[in-house]
Biotite code that builds the C-alpha atoms (Angstrom):
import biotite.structure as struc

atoms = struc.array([
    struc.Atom([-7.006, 79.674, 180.455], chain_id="A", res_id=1, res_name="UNK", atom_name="CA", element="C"),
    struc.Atom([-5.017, 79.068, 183.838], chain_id="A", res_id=2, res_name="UNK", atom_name="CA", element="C"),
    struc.Atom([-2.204, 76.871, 183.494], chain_id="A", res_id=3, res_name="UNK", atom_name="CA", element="C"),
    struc.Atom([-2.686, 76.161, 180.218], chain_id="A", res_id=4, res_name="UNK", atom_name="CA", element="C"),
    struc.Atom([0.749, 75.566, 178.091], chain_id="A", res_id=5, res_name="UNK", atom_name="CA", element="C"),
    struc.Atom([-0.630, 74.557, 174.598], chain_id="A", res_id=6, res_name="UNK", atom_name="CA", element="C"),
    struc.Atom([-1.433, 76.613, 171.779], chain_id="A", res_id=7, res_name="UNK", atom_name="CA", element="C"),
    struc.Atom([-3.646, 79.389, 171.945], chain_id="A", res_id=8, res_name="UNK", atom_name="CA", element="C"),
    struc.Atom([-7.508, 79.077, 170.800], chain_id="A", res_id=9, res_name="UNK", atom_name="CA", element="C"),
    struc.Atom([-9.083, 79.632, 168.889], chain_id="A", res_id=10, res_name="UNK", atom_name="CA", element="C"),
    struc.Atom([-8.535, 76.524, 166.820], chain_id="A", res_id=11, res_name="UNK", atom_name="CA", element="C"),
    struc.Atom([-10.688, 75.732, 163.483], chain_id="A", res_id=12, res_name="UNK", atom_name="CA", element="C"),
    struc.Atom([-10.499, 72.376, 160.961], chain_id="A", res_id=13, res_name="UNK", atom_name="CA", element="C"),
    struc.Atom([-8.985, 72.569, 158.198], chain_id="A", res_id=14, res_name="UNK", atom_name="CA", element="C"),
    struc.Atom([-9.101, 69.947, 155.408], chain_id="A", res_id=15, res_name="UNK", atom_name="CA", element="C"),
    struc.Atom([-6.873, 69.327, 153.064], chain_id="A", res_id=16, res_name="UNK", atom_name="CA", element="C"),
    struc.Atom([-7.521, 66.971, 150.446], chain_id="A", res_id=17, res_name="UNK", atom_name="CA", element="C"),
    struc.Atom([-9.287, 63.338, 150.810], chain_id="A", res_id=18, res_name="UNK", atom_name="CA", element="C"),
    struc.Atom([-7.871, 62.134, 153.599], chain_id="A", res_id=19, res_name="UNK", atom_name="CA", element="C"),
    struc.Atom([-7.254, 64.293, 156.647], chain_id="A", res_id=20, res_name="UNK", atom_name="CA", element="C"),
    struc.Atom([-8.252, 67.115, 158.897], chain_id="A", res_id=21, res_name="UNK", atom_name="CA", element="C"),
    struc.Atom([-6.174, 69.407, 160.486], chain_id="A", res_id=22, res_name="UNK", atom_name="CA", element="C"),
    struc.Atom([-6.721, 71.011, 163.701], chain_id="A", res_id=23, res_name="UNK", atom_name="CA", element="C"),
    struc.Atom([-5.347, 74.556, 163.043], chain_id="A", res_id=24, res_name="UNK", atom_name="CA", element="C"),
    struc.Atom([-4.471, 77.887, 165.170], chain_id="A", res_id=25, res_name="UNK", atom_name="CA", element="C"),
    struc.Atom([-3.729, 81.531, 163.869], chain_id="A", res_id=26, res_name="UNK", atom_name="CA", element="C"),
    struc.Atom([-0.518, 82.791, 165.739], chain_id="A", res_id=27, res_name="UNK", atom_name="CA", element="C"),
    struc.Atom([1.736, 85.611, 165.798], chain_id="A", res_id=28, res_name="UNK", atom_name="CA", element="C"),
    struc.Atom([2.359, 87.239, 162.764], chain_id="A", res_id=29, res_name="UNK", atom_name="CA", element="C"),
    struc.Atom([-0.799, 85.703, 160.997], chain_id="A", res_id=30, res_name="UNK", atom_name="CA", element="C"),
    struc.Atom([1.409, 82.006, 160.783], chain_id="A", res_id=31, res_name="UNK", atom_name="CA", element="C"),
    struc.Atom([-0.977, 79.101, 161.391], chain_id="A", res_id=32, res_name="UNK", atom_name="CA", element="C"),
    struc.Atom([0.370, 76.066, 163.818], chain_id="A", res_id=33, res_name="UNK", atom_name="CA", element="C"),
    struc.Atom([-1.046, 73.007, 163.217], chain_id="A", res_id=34, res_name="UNK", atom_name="CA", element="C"),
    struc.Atom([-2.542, 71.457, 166.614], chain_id="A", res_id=35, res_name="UNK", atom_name="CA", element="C"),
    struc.Atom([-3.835, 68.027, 165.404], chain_id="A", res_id=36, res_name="UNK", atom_name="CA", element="C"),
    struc.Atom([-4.770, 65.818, 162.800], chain_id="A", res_id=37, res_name="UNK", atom_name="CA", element="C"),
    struc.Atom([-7.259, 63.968, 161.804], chain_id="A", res_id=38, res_name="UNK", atom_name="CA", element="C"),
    struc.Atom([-7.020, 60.788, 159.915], chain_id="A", res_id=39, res_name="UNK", atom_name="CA", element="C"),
    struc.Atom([-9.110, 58.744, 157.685], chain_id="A", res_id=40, res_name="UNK", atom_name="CA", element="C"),
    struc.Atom([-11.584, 56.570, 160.120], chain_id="A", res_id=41, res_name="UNK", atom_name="CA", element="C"),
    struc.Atom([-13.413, 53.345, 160.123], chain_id="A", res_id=42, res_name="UNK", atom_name="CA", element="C"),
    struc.Atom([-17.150, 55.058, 159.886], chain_id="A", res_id=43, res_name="UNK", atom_name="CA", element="C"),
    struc.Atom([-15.761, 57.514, 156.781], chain_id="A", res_id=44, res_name="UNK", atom_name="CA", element="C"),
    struc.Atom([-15.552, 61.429, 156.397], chain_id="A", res_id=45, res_name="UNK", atom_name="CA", element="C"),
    struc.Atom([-18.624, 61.920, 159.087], chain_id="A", res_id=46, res_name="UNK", atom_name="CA", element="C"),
    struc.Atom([-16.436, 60.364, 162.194], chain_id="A", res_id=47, res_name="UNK", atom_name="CA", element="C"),
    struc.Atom([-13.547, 62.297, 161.000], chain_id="A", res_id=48, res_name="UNK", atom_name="CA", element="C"),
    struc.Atom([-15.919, 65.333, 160.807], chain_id="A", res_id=49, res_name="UNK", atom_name="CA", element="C"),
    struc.Atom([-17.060, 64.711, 164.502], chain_id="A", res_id=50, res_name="UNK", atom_name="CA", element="C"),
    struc.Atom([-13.771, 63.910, 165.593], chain_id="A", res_id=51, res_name="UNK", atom_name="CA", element="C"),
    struc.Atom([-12.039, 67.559, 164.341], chain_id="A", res_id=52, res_name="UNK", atom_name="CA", element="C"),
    struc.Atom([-14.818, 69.430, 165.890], chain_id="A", res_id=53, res_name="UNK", atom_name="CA", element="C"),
    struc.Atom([-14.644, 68.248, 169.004], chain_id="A", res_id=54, res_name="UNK", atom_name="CA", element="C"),
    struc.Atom([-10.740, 68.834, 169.089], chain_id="A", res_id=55, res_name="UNK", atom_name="CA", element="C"),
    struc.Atom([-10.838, 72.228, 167.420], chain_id="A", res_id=56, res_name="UNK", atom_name="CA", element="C"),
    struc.Atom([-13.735, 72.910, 171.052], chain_id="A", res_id=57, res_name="UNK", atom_name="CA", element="C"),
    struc.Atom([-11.119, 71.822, 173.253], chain_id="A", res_id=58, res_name="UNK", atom_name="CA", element="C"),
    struc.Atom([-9.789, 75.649, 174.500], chain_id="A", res_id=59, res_name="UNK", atom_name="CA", element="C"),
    struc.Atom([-13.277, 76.706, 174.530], chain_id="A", res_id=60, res_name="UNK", atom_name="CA", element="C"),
    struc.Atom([-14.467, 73.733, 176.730], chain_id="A", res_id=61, res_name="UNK", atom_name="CA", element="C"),
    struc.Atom([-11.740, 74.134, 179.153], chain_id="A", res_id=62, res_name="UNK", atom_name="CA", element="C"),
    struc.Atom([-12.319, 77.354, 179.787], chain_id="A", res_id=63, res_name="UNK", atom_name="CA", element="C"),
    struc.Atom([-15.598, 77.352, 180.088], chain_id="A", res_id=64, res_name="UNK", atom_name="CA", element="C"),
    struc.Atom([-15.111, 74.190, 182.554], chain_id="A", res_id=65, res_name="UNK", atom_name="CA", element="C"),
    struc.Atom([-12.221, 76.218, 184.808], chain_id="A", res_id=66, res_name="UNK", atom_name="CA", element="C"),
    struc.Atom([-15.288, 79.249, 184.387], chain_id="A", res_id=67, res_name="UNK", atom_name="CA", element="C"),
    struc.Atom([-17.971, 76.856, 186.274], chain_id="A", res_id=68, res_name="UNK", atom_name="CA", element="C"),
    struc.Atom([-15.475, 75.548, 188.420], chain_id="A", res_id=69, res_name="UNK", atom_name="CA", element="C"),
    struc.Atom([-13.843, 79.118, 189.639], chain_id="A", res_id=70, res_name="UNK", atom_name="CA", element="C"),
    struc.Atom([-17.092, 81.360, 189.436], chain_id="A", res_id=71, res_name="UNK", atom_name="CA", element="C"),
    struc.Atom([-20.191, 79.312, 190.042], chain_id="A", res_id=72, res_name="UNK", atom_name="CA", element="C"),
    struc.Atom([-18.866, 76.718, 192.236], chain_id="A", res_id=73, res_name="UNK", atom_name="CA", element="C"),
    struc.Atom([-21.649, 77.257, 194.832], chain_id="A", res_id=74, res_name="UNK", atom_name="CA", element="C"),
    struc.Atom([-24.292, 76.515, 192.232], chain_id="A", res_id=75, res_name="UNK", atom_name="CA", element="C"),
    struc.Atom([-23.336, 73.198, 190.916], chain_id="A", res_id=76, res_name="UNK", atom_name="CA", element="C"),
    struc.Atom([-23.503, 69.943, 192.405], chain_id="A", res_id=77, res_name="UNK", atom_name="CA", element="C"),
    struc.Atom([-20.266, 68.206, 193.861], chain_id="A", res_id=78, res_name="UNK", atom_name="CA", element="C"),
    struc.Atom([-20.704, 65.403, 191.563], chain_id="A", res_id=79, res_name="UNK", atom_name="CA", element="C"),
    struc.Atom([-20.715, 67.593, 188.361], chain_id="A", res_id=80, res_name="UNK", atom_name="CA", element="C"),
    struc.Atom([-17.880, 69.427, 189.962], chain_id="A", res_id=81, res_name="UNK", atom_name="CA", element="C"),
    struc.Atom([-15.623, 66.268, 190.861], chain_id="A", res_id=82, res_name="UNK", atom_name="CA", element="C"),
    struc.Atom([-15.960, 65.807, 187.294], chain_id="A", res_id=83, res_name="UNK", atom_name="CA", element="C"),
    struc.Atom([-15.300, 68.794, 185.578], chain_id="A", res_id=84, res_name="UNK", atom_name="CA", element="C"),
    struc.Atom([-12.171, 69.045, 188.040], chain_id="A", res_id=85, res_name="UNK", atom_name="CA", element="C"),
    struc.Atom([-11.783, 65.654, 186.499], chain_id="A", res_id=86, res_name="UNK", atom_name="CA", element="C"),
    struc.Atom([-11.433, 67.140, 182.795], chain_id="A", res_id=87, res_name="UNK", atom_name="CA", element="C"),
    struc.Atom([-9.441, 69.974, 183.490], chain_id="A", res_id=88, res_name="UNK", atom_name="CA", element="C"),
    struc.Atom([-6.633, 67.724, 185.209], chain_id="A", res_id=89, res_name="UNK", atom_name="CA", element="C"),
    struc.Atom([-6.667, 65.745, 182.000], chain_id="A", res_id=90, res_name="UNK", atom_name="CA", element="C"),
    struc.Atom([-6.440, 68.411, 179.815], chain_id="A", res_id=91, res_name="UNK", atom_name="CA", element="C"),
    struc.Atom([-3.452, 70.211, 181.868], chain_id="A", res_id=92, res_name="UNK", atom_name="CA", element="C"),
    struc.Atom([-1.971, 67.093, 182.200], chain_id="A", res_id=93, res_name="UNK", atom_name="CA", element="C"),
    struc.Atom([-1.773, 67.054, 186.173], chain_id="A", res_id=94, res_name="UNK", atom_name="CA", element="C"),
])
């Protein structure tokens, strides 16, 4: 992923316990980094569910947004791509 500075995907959930979800990656040596966590939340276990799976995506949707945006460019709409430019900014932090 260009210009990406955060921890390596692939990242999985993890939970642990009642309470929370961890957002998890495998790096060197077999260690596991924790990325995020995932709380307890107002609409119960199902939000928090919904909420870990789209974090644990993250690596896979930005590359397959810089993909779009690098190598099929001339087939998608400015609109879509003024967005997904959008997203990727974000996510870099730029």
């Amino acid at each position: 992923m260009e210009n990406f500075k955060g921890t390596p995907g692939p990242w999985f959930e993890h939970r642990d316990g009642f309470s929370t979800v961890y957002i998890e990656s495998r790096i060197g040596g077999g260690m596991i980094q924790e990325v995020a966590a995932c709380g307890p939340c107002d609409k119960g276990s199902e939000q928090q569910s919904a909420n870990a799976k789209l974090i644990a995506a993250a690596p896979e949707l930005l590359e397959a947004l810089q993909f779009i945006i690098n190598d099929c460019s001339r087939m998608i709409p400015k609109c879509a791509e003024g967005k997904a430019r959008a997203a990727i900014n974000k996510a870099l932090g730029e």
